[in-house]
C-alpha positions as CSV (number, residue, x, y, z in Angstrom):
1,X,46.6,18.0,-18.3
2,X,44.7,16.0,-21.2
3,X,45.3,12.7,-19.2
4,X,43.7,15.0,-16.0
5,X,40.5,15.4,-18.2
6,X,40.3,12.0,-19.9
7,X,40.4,10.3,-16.1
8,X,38.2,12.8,-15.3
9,X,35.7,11.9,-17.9
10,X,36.3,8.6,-17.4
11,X,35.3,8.9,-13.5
12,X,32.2,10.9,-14.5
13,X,31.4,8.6,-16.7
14,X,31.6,5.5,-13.7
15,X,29.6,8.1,-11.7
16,X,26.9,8.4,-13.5
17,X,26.7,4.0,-14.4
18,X,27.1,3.4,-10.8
19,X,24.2,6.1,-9.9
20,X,21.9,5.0,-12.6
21,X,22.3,0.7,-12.0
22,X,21.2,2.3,-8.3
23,X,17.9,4.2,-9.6
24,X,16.9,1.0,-11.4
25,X,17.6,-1.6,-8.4
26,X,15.9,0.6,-6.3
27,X,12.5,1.0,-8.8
28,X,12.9,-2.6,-9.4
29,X,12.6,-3.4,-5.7
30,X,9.9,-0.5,-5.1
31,X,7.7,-2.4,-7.9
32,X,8.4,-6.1,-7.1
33,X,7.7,-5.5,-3.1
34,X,5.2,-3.1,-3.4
35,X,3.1,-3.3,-6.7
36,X,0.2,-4.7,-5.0
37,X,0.2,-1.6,-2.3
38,X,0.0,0.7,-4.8
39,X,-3.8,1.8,-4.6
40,X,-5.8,4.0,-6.5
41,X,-8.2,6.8,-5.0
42,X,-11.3,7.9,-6.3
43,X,-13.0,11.4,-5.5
44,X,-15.9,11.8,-5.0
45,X,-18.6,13.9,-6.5
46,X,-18.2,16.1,-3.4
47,X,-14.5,16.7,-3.7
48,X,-14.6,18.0,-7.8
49,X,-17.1,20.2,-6.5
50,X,-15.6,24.0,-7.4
51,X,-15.1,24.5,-3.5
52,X,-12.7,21.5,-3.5
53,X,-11.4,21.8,-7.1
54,X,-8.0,22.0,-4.9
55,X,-8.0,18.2,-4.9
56,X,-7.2,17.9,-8.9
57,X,-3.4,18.4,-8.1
58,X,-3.4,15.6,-5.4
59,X,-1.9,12.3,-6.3
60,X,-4.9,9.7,-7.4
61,X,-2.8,6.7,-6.5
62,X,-0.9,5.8,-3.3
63,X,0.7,3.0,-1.6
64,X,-1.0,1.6,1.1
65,X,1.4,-0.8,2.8
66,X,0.8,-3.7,4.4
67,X,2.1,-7.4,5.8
68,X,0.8,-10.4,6.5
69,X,2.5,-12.6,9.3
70,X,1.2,-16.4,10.0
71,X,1.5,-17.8,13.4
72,X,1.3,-21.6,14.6
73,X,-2.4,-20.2,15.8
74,X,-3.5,-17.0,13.7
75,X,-2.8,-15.0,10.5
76,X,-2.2,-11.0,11.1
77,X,-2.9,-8.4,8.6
78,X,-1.1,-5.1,9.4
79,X,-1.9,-2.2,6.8
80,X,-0.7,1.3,6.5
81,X,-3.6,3.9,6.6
82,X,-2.2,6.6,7.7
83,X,-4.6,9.7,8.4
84,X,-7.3,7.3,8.6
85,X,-9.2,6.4,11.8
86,X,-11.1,3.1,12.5
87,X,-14.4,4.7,11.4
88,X,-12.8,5.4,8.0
89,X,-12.0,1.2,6.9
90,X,-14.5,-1.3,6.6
91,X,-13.1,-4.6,6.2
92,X,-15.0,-7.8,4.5
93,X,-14.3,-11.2,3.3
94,X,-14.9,-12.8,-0.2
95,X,-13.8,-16.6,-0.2
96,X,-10.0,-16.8,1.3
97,X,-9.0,-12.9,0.3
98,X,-9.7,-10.2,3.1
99,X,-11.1,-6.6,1.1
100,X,-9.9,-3.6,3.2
101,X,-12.2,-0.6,1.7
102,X,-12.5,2.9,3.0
103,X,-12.3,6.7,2.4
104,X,-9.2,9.1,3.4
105,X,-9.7,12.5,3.8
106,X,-8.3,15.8,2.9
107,X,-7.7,18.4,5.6
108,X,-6.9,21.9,4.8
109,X,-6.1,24.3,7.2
110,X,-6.5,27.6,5.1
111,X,-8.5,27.7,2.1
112,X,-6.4,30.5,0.6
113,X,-2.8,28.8,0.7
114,X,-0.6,27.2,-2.2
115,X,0.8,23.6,-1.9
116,X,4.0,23.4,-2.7
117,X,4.3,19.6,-2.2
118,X,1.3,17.0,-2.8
119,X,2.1,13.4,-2.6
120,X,-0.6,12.1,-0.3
121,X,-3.7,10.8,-2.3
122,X,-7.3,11.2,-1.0
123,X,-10.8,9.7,-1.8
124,X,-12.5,6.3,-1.2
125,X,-10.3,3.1,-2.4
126,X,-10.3,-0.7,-2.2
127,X,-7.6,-3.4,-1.8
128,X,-7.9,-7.1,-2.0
129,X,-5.5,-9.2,0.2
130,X,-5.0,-13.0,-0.6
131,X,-5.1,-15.2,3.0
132,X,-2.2,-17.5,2.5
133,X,-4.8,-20.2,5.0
134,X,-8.3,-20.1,5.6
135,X,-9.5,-18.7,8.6
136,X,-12.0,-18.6,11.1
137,X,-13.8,-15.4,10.1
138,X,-16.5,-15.3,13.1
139,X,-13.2,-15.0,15.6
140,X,-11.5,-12.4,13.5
141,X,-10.4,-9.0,15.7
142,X,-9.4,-5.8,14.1
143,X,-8.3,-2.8,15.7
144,X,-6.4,0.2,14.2
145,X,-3.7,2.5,16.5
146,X,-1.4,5.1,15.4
147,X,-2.3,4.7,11.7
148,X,-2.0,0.9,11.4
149,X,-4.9,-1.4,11.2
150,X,-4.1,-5.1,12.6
151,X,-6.6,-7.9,11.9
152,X,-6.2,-10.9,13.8
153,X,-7.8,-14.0,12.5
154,X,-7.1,-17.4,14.1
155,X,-6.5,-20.4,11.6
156,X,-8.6,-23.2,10.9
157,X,-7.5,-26.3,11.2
158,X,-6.4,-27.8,7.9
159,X,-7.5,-31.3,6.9
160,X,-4.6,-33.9,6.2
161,X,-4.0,-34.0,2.7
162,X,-5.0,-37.4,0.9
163,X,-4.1,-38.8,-1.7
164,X,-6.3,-39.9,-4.7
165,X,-4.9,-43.2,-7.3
166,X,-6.0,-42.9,-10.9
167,X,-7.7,-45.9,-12.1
């Protein structure tokens, strides 16, 4: 019976290695893949108002996923927005990094109820995605459909590289 419990204890004690090296590969991946996703959400002066005070126990940061895919012809931005609509991104450029910007925001069906849960974040936000090439700009397309916004944007062509002697 004492061997029983010892190999028991033993076995517990793998259990809880094996489940723990599993938490930390999986935060390890979640901050290596997605550390630049994770976005942070402002409010507004309009949502700490006292009729919105609600919106305290909401997450202020969230992940807003993306990828970018390079073709022999374009570069294509996808990002996650869910709950947003086209109206709610605007998209600029500064140099070779594309700036998605926007506002997401809260619904509530019934002003009297309790959440339970609350891990989506609201409020305005900005991201900043490095191109990997430069890009013509003035042919860029963007569209957004079933809460993913793609941005098409064909490539420039890029100069052959030279090479310089030092005198």
């Amino acid at each position: 019976m004492l061997e029983s419990l010892m190999q028991s204890g033993r076995d517990l004690r793998q259990g809880i290695n094996r489940a723990w090296r599993n938490s930390a590969e999986g935060w390890r991946e979640l901050l290596h893949r997605s550390s630049e996703a994770l976005t942070h959400f402002s409010r507004s002066r309009e949502e700490k108002s006292d009729e919105k005070k609600w919106l305290e126990d909401f997450p202020q940061w969230g992940l807003l996923a993306g990828e970018i895919e390079e073709t022999d012809k374009e570069i294509v931005v996808r990002m996650e927005v869910p709950g947003m609509g086209k109206e709610d991104c605007t998209i600029t450029t500064e140099g070779n990094q594309l700036c998605l910007s926007g506002e997401k925001h809260s619904e509530r069906e019934e002003s009297g109820s309790t959440y339970h849960l609350s891990e989506r974040a609201y409020g305005s936000f900005q991201r900043t995605i490095p191109l990997p090439r430069y890009v013509d700009l003035e042919k860029a397309q963007a569209s957004c459909k079933n809460g993913v916004l793609t941005v098409r944007m064909p490539k420039i062509a890029s100069k052959t590289p030279r090479t310089i002697h030092v005198n």
